[in-house]
C-alpha positions as CSV (number, residue, x, y, z in Angstrom):
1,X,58.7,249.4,101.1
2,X,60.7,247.2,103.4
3,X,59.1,243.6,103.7
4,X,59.0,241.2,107.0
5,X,59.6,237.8,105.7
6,X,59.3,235.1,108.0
7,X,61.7,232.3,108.2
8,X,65.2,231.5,110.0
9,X,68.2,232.8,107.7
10,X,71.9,233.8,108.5
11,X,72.8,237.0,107.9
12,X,75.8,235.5,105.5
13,X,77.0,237.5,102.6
14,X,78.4,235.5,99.8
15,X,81.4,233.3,99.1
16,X,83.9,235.1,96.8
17,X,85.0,231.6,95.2
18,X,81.6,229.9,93.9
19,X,82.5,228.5,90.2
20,X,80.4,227.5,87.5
21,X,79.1,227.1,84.3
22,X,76.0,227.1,81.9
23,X,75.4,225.0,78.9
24,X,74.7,221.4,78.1
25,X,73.0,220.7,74.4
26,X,69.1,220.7,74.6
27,X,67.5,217.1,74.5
28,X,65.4,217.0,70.8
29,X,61.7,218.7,71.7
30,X,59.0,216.2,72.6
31,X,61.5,213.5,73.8
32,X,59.3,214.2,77.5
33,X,58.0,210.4,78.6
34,X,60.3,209.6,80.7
35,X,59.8,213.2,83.2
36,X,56.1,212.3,84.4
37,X,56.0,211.9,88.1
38,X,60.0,212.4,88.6
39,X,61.0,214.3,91.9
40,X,63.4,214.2,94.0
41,X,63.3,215.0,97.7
42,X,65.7,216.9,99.5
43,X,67.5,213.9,101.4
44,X,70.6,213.7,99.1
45,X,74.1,216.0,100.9
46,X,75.5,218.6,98.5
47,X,77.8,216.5,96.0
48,X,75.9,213.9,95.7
49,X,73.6,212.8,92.9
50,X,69.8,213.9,93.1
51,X,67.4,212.2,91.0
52,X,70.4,210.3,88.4
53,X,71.8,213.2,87.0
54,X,75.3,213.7,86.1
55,X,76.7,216.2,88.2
56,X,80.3,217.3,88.1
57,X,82.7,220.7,89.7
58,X,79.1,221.0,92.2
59,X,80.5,221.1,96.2
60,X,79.8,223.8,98.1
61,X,81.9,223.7,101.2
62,X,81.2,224.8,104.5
63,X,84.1,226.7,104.2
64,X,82.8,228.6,101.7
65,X,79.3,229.1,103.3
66,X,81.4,230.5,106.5
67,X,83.8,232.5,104.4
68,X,80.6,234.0,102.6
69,X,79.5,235.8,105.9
70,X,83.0,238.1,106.5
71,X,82.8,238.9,102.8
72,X,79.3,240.7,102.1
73,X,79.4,242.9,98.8
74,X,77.5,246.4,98.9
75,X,75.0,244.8,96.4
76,X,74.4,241.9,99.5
77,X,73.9,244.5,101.6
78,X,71.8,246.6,99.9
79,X,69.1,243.6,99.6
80,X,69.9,242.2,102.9
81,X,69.1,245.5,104.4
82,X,65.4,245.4,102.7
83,X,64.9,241.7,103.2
84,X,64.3,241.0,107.0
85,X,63.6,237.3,107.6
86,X,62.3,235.4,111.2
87,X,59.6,232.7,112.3
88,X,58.8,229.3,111.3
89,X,56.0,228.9,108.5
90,X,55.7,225.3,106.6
91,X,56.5,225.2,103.1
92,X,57.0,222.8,100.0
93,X,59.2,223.9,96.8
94,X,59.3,222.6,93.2
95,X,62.6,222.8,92.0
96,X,63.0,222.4,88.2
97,X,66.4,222.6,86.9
98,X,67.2,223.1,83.0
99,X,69.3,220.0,83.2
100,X,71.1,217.6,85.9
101,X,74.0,217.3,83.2
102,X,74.7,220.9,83.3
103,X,77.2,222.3,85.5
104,X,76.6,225.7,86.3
105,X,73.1,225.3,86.6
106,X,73.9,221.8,88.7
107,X,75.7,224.2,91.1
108,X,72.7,226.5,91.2
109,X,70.7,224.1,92.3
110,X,72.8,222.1,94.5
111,X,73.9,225.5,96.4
112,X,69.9,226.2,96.5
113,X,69.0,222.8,98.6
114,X,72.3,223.2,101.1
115,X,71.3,226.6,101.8
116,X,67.7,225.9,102.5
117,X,68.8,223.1,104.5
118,X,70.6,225.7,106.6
119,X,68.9,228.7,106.3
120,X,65.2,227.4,106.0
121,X,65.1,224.4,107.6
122,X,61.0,224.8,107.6
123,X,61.0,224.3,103.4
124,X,61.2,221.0,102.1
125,X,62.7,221.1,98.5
126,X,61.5,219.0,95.6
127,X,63.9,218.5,92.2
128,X,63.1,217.5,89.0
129,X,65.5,217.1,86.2
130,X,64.4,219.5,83.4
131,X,66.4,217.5,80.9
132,X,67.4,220.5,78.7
133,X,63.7,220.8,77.1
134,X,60.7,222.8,78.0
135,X,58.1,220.5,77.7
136,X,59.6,218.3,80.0
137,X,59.6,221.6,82.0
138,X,55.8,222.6,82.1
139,X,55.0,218.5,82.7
140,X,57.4,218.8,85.8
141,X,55.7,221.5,86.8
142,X,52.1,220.9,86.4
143,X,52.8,217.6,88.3
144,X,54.3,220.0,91.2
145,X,51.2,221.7,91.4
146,X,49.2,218.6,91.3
147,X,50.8,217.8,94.3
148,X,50.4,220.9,95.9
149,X,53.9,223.1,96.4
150,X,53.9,226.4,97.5
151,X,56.1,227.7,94.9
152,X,58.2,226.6,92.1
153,X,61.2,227.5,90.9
154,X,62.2,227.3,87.3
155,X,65.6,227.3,85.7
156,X,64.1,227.8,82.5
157,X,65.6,225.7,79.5
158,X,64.1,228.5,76.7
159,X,63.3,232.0,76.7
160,X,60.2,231.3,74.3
161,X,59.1,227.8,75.4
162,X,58.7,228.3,78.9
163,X,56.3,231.2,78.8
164,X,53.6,228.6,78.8
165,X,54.8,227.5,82.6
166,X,54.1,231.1,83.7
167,X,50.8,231.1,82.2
168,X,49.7,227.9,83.6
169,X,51.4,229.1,87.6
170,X,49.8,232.1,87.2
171,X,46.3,230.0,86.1
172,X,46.8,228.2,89.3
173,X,47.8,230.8,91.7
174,X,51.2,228.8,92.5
175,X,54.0,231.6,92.9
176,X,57.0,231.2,90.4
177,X,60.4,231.9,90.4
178,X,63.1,232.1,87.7
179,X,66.7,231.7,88.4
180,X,70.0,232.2,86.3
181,X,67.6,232.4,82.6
182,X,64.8,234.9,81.5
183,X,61.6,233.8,80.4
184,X,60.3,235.9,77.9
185,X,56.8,237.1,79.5
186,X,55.9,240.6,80.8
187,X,55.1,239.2,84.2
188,X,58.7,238.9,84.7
189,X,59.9,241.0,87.9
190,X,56.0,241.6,88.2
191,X,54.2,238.5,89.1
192,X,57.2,236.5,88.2
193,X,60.3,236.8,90.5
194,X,63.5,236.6,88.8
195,X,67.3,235.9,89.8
196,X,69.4,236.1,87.7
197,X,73.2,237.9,86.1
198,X,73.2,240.4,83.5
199,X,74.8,237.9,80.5
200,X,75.2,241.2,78.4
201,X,77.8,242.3,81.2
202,X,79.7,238.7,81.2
203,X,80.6,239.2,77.4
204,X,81.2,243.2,77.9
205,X,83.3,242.1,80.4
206,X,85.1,239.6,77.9
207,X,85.7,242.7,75.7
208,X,87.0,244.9,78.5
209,X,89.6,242.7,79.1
210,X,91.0,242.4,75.4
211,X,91.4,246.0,75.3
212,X,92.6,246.8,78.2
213,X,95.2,243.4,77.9
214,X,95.7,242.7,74.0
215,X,97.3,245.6,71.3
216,X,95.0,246.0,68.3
217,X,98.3,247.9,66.8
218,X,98.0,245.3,64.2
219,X,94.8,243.3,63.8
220,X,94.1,240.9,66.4
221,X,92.8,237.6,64.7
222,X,90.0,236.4,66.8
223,X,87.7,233.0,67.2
224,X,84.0,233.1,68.9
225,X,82.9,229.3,70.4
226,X,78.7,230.6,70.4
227,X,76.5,228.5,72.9
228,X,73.5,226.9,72.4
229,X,71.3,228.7,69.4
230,X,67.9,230.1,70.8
231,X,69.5,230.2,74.4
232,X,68.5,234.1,75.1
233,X,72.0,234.1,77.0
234,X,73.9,232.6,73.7
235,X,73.0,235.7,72.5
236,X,73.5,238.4,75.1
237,X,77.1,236.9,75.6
238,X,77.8,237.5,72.2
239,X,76.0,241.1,71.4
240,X,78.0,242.2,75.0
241,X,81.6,240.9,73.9
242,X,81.5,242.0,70.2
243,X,79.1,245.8,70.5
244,X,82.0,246.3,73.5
245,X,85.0,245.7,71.0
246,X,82.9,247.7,68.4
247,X,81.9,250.8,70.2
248,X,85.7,250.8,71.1
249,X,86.7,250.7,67.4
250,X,88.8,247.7,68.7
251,X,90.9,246.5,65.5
252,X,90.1,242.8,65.2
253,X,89.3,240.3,62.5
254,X,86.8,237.4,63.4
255,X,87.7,234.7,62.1
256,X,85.4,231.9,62.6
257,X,82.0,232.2,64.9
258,X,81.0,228.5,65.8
259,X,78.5,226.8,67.9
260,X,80.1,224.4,70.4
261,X,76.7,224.3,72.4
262,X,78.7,224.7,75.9
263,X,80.0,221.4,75.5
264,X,83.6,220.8,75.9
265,X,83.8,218.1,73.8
266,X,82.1,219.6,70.6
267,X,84.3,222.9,71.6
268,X,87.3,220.8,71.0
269,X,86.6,219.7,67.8
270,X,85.4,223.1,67.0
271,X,89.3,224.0,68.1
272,X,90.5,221.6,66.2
273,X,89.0,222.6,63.1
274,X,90.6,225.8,63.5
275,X,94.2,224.6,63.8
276,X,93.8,223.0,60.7
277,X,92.0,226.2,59.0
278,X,94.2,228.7,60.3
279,X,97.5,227.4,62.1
280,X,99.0,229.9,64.2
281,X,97.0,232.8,62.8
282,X,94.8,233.1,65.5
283,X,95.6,235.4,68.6
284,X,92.1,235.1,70.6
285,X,89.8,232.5,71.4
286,X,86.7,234.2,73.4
287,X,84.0,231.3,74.4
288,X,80.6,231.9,75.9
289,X,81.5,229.3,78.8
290,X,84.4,227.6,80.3
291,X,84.1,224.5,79.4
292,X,84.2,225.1,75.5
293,X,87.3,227.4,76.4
294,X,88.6,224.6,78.7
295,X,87.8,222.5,75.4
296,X,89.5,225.1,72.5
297,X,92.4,225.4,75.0
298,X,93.2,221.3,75.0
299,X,93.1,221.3,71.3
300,X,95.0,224.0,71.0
301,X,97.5,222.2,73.4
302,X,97.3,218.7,71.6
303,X,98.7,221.2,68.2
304,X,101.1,222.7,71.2
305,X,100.0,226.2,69.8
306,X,98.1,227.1,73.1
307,X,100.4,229.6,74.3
308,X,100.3,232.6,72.0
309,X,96.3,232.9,72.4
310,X,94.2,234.3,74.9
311,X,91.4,232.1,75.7
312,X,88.7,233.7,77.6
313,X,85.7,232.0,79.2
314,X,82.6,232.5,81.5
315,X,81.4,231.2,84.9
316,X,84.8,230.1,86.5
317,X,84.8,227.0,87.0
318,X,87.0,225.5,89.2
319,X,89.0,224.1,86.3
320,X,89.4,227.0,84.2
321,X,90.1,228.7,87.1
322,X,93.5,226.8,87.9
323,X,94.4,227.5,84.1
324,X,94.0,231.1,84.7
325,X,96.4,230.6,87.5
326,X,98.9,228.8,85.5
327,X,98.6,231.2,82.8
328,X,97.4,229.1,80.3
329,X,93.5,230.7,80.2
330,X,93.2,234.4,79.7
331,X,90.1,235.3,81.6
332,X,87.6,234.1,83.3
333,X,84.0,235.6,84.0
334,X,82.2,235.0,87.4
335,X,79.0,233.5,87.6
336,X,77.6,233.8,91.0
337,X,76.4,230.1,92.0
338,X,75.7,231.0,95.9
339,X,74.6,234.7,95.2
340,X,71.8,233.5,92.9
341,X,71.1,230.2,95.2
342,X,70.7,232.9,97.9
343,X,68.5,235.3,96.7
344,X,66.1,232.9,94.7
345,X,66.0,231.5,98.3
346,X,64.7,234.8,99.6
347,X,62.8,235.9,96.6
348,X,60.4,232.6,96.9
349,X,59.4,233.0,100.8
350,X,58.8,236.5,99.6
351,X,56.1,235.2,97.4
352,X,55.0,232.4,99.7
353,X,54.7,234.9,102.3
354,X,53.4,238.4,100.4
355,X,51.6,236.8,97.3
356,X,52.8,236.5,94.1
357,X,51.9,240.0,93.2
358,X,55.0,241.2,93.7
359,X,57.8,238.6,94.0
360,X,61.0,240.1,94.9
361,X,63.4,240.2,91.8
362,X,67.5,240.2,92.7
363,X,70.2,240.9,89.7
364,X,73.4,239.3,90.8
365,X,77.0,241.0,89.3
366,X,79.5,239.6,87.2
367,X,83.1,239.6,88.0
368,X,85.9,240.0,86.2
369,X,88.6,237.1,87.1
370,X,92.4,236.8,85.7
371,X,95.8,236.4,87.4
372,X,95.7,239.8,89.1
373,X,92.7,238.2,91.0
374,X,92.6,234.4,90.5
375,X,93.2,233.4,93.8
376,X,90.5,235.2,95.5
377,X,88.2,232.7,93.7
378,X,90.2,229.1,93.6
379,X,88.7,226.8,96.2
């Protein structure tokens, strides 16, 4: 059934050259004094900081919001077809991010307030920094509904821990939202709108690449840089990229499976471990984000054996992405910053507007990004 939402939105598609990427270590459970009370209005210009976060690779251009209206995928157009937005009703949002250090999720949320500011000018935008742990998560948002938003959106930190946020929404009658992670609850895509990419599809995507780009005539030597354990997309990155290479029969030998947490730095030493382990052995280094391959590629550099392996990351990040141009990063995987932005936009005045008995649900594609296509998504 075809919805009339009412609000004042462009009819833009979605910028080609968003980057991004997901991770950040979780802060130790409990550690949740210091999140009572702490929102953030929108007042700040993309770029900036918003409530003292770190926030790094996070402009969104107007370039890039122009460009994204003359480049519309069939997806986009699909949903903008069913989603029909006009008028002018008054709205307040709780935005709580899984963390103001990450960067993918930074970008989310950054991408989230410009558009609104453009698009919705009629919703005022709260943040809160999530701080990487759940409970600081449910306290953020029981204070937003203490103070009375019309919907929250959640970039949920756990899978497991954050089902108690839905519960207590739902309790409330405040309309929820989840962007870029699952929560696992069955009101999800029910009562519970969610935005969100496929992660399974970012790691078979990873494993498309190496056979379609690397021989397995001889046994390809391969190292795995795992994200953050209990992250539900840790594990869907990993369970697309390896049942890919083994439905294929690809011939490879894993070497080493290691958590570097999404972190660049503990990716490194992770890399630099490996160099000692296994010298010039290895042919593949596949990482569930960027900036542990941006991290596993400088080590491998520092040891100045970086150029016989393909590194292969996820989000494409504006970084990783020039390394794919020079030639010194495999493959890249791309995250959609503005497409989820967008449609979370859209998917919480659908349930400010209809109810939250049906909040509008959008799943946003991967991409596939390497030097046949690089430059299609460098700023």
């Amino acid at each position: 059934m075809k919805r009339k939402l009412m609000a004042v939105i462009l009819a833009a598609g979605l910028a080609v050259s968003m980057a991004g990427c997901s991770g950040g270590a979780p802060a130790p459970q409990g550690s949740s004094d210091s999140a009572e009370g702490e929102t953030v209005e929108d007042t700040a210009e993309m770029g900036e900081e918003s409530g003292g976060g770190v926030e790094t690779d996070i402009v969104v251009s107007d370039k890039e919001i122009q460009a994204a209206a003359e480049n519309s995928k069939d997806w986009e157009k699909e949903f903008s077809e069913e989603y029909d937005i006009s008028g002018d009703e008054e709205f307040t949002w709780g935005y709580i991010d899984m963390g103001f250090e990450d960067t993918f999720t930074t970008k989310i949320r950054n991408t989230f307030v410009k558009y609104c500011k453009q698009n919705f000018p009629n919703v005022k935008v709260l943040e809160a920094d999530g701080e990487m742990d759940a409970n600081i998560q449910l306290q953020l948002a029981e204070n937003f509904i203490a103070q009375g938003v019309d919907c929250i959106i959640l970039d949920p930190t756990d899978a497991d821990g954050c089902v108690g946020i839905v519960d207590t929404c739902m309790a409330e009658g405040v309309p929820l939202v989840a962007v870029n992670a699952v929560i696992h609850s069955d009101h999800l895509e029910k009562e519970v709108g969610f935005v969100g990419s496929s992660n399974y599809e970012a790691g078979e995507i990873q494993g498309q690449w190496l056979i379609d780009n690397v021989d397995d005539s001889e046994t390809v030597n391969l190292c795995y840089q795992r994200g953050t354990e209990g992250y539900d997309h840790t594990t869907q990155r990993y369970n697309g990229l390896f049942d890919t290479l083994d439905d294929a029969k690809y011939n490879y030998e894993l070497k080493a499976d290691l958590i570097g947490d999404y972190m660049r730095d503990i990716a490194m030493t992770n890399a630099e471990d490996w160099v000692t382990s296994f010298g010039n052995e290895i042919q593949v280094v596949a990482c569930a984000n960027d900036e542990m391959a941006m991290g596993s590629l400088q080590a491998y550099q520092a040891a100045d054996l970086a150029k016989e392996i393909k590194f292969l990351g996820i989000d494409a990040n504006q970084d990783c992405l020039q390394e794919v141009k020079n030639g010194n990063v495999a493959c890249t995987v791309f995250q959609n910053a503005m497409g989820q932005a967008k449609w979370t936009a859209v998917s919480a005045y659908d349930a400010c507007i209809n109810g939250s008995k049906e909040t509008a649900s959008f799943s946003i594609p991967f991409e596939k990004v390497d030097q046949s296509n690089v430059d299609d998504y460098l700023d």
